[in-house]
N, C-alpha and C positions, 0 to 999 in steps of 0.2 A: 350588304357587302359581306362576303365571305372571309371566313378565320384567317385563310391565305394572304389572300390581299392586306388584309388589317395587319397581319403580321408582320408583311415584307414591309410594308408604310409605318408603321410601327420603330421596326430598322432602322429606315432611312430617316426618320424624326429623330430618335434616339442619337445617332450617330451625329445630322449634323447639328444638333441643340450641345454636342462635346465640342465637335469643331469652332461652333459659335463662342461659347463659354471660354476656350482656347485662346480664340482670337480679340475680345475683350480684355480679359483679366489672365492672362497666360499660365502658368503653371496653379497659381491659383483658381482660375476659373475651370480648370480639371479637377483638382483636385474636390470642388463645390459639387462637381458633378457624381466624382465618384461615391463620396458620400454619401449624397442625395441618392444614388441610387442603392448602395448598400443597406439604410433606413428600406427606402421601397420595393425594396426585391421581398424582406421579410416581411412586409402583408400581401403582396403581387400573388406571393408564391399561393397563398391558400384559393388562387383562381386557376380551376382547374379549366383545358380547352382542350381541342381536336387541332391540330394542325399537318398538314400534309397525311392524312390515316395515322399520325402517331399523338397521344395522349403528352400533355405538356403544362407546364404552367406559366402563370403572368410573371414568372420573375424570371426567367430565360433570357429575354431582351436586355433588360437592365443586367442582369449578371454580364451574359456577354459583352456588352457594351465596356465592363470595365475593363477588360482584356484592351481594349485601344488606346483607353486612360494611362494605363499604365505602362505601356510601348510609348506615349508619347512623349511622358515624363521621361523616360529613360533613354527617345532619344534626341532628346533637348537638354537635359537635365543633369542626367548623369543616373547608375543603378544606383547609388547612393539616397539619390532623393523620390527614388520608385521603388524600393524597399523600404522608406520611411511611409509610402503613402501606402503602401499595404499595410503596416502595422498598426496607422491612423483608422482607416477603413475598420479595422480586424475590432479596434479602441470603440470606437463607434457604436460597430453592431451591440457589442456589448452591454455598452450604454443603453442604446437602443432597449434590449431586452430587461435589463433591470429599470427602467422608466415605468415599458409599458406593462411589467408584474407589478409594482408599485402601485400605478393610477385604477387597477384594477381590485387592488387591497381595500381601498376606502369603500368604505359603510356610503350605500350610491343615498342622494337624497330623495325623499317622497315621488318628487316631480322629475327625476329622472328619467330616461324611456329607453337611454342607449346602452346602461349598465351590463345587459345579457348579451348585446350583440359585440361590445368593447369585450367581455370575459369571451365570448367564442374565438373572437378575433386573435387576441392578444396573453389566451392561455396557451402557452406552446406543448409541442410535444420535443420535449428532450431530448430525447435518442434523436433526432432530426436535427433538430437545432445543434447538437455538437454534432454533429456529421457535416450538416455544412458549413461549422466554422472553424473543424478540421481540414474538409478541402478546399477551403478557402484559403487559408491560411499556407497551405502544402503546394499546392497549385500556383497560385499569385508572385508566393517568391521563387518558383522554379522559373514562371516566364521571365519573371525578371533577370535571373540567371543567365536560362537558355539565350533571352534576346540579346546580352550583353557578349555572350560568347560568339554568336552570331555575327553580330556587330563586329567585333575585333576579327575575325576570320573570313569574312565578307563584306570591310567595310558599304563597298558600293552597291549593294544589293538591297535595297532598303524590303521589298516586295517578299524578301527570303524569310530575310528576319520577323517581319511582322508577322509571316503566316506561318511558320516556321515554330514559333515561338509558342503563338497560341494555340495551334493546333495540337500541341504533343503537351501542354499545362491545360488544357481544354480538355483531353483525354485520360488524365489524372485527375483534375478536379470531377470528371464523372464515375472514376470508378471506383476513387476513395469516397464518394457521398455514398452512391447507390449501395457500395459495401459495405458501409457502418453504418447504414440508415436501415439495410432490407437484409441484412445477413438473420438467418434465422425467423425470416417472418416469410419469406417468399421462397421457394426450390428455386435452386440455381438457374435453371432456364428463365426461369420469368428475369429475375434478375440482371441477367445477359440482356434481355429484351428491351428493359428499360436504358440500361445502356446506351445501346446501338440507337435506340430510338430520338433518346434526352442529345448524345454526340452528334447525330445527325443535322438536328435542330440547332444546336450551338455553331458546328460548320459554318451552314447557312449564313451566320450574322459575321464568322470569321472572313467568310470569303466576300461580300458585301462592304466588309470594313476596310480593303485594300484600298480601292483608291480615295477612303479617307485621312488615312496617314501619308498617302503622296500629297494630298488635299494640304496638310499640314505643314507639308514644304514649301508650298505658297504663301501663306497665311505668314511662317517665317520671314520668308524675302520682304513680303508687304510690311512686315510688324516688327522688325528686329528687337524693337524695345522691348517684348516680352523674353527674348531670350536675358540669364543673368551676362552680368556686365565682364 
């Protein structure tokens, strides 16, 4: 099966294993997901792929994927408690990164065999790793912003907001990484390049994720009990 197909199924798994998670355990069951994928984006990412002729990594999916998470908290929820689950997420990686420095410090025993490949995995490169949890952090709370202001000047447009939102916090978080990640390691054209290519690919999973936040207005009707009282 090719990278394509894997990818766009890939998507559509991603998306509705949120929706599912949504409709079990409501705000909660986002919030497990967003998580979960903030932890997996940071090993994803060291998988490098071809998709559509552009060079990409395994944490694309999962990254975009959170852009829906947090549209859904916010329009259920309130920006209140979708600004908190950015900051959660933001909590996390953090953790995340100081765990897996730590498990990588101990003295490996005799009989160990995964010590070198846990040290390649899980020794980061810095400048990367604060790049993306700069535009993480920059990006996340602006959709949250953008989609709230959207929300109040469009109530009834639900399709606006969501793509609205993450298209233009999707277009920030690429070129506040790509520019604190590649500034001074690559000429400006390559850089652009990466860009256009990485925004490209994220689109894709924005414009896919539409009708699962209409998705989400069902799941509502059906489950009101997950909405708060």
């Amino acid at each position: 099966m090719s990278n394509n197909i894997l990818y766009i199924l890939w998507i559509l798994v991603a998306l509705s294993l949120m929706l599912l998670s949504f409709t079990i355990w409501g705000k909660n069951g986002v919030l497990a997901i967003i998580i979960g994928n903030v932890v997996l984006m940071n090993i994803f990412v060291l998988k490098g792929m071809r998709l559509f002729g552009f060079d990409a990594t395994g944490g694309n999916v999962l990254y975009a994927t959170i852009f829906l998470g947090t549209d859904i908290i916010a329009e259920y929820y309130g920006e209140k408690e979708a600004r908190q689950t950015v900051f959660m997420g933001f909590f996390i990686s953090v953790f995340f990164l100081l765990a897996s420095r730590f498990i990588i410090l101990f003295n490996p025993a005799p009989w160990d065999l995964y010590h070198e490949s846990l040290k390649k995995i899980f020794t980061p490169t810095w400048r990367i790793v604060g790049a993306s949890m700069l535009a993480y952090l920059i990006s996340q709370n602006f959709d949250v912003f953008f989609y709230g202001m959207i929300k109040r000047l469009a109530p009834r447009h639900l399709w606006l907001r969501n793509n609205g939102s993450t298209w233009c916090s999707q277009a920030i978080d690429t070129i506040v990484f790509c520019t604190a990640a590649f500034i001074g390691m690559y000429e400006s054209q390559v850089i652009l390049g990466i860009i256009a290519s990485t925004y490209i690919l994220k689109i894709v999973v924005a414009a896919i994720d539409t009708p699962f936040i209409y998705l989400s207005r069902l799941i509502v009707k059906l489950r009101p009990s997950i909405l708060p009282k």
